[in-house]
N, C-alpha and C positions, 0 to 999 in steps of 0.2 A: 606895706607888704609884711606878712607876720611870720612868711616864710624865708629862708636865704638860701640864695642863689651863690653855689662857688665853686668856679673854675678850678681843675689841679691842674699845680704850675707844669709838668712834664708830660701833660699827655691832651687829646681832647676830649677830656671828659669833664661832666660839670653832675654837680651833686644838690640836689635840692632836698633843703631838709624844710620838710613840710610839717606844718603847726596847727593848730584848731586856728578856726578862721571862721566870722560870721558871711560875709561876701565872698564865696567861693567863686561866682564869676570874676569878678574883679579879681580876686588873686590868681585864677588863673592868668587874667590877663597881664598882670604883673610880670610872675613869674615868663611867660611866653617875651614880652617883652623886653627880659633882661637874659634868655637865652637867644633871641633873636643878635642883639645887642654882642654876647659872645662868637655868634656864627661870624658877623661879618668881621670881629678879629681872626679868629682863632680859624675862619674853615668851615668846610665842612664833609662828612659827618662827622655831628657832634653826639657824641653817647649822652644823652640826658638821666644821670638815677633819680627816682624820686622817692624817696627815703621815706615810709611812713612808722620809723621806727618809736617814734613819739607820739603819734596821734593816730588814737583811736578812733576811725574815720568812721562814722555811724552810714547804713544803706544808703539813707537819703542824698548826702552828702555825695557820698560814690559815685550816684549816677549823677547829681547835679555837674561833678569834674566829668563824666564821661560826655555830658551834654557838650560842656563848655570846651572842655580839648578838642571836640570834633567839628568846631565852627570853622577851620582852614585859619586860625591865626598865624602867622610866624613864631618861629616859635615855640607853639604848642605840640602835642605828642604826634599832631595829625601831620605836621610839617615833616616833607620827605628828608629833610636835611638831620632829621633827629632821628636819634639812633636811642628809643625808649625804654629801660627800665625800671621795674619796681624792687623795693627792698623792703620787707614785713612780712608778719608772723600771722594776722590775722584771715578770717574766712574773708571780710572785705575789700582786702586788696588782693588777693589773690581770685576775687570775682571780676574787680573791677579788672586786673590783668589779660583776666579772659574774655570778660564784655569787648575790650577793644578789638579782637580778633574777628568779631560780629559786623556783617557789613553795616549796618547803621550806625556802628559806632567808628568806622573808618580801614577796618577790615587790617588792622595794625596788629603787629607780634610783638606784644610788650612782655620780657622776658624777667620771670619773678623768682627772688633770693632773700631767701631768709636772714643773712647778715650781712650790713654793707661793704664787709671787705670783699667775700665771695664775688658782690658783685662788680667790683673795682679791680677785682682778679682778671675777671671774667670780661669785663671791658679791656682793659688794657690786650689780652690777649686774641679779644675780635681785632683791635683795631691794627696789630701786626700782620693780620692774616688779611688785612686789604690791600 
C-alpha cells in the first residue's frame, strides 16, 4: 500500500494520506482493510480523512476510486460505520466528493476541505456533538 493509514491518538479519527498508485482497486482495498482493522478497535463512527493533498488524482483515476469505494467493502467510504472526508484543492476531488452524493455511487456526503487541519477541526467538533 503506497498510501498510509493513521489513527489520531485522542480521538476517532484516522487520516489517510493518499499517493499516486498504479492498482487503485487494490489500494483501495488496502486502505478499507486497514480502516476496517481500526473500527473494530477504536469503534465506531470513525471519521475517515482522505487527504489528496499530494496527489494529483487525474479523472480516470477518480472514478475508478468511486467504482471501487462503492463495492460495500468494510471499510471503505461506502461502509455505514465511516464517517467520510475529503481534503484538496483541486477540481477532482472536489468532483469526486460530490459523485458520491449520486445514488450510483452510494448516495454518501463526503464533506470537502481544502486544508487538513480544517478538516481535523471540523472532525473533532462533529464527533462531540454525537
Amino acid at each position: 500500500m503506497n498510501s498510509a493509514v493513521e489513527p489520531l491518538p485522542d480521538a476517532p479519527i484516522v487520516i489517510v494520506s493518499l499517493q499516486p498508485h498504479t492498482n487503485i482497486d487494490r489500494e483501495v482495498q488496502d486502505i478499507a482493510a486497514a480502516v476496517a482493522d481500526l473500527i473494530n478497535e477504536m469503534g465506531s463512527p470513525l471519521v475517515v480523512i482522505h487527504d489528496f493533498s499530494d496527489y494529483d488524482v487525474s479523472f480516470p483515476n477518480m472514478v475508478q476510486k468511486l467504482a471501487s469505494e462503492t463495492q460495500g467493502l468494510p471499510g471503505s467510504l461506502s461502509d455505514e460505520r465511516v464517517i467520510p472526508m475529503f481534503v484538496g484543492r483541486s477540481a477532482m476531488v472536489e468532483l469526486g466528493a460530490q459523485s458520491f452524493a449520486q445514488k450510483q455511487y452510494g448516495d454518501t456526503v463526503v464533506l470537502l476541505f481544502a486544508d487538513l487541519d480544517d478538516a481535523v477541526d471540523y472532525a473533532r467538533r462533529f464527533i462531540q456533538v454525537q
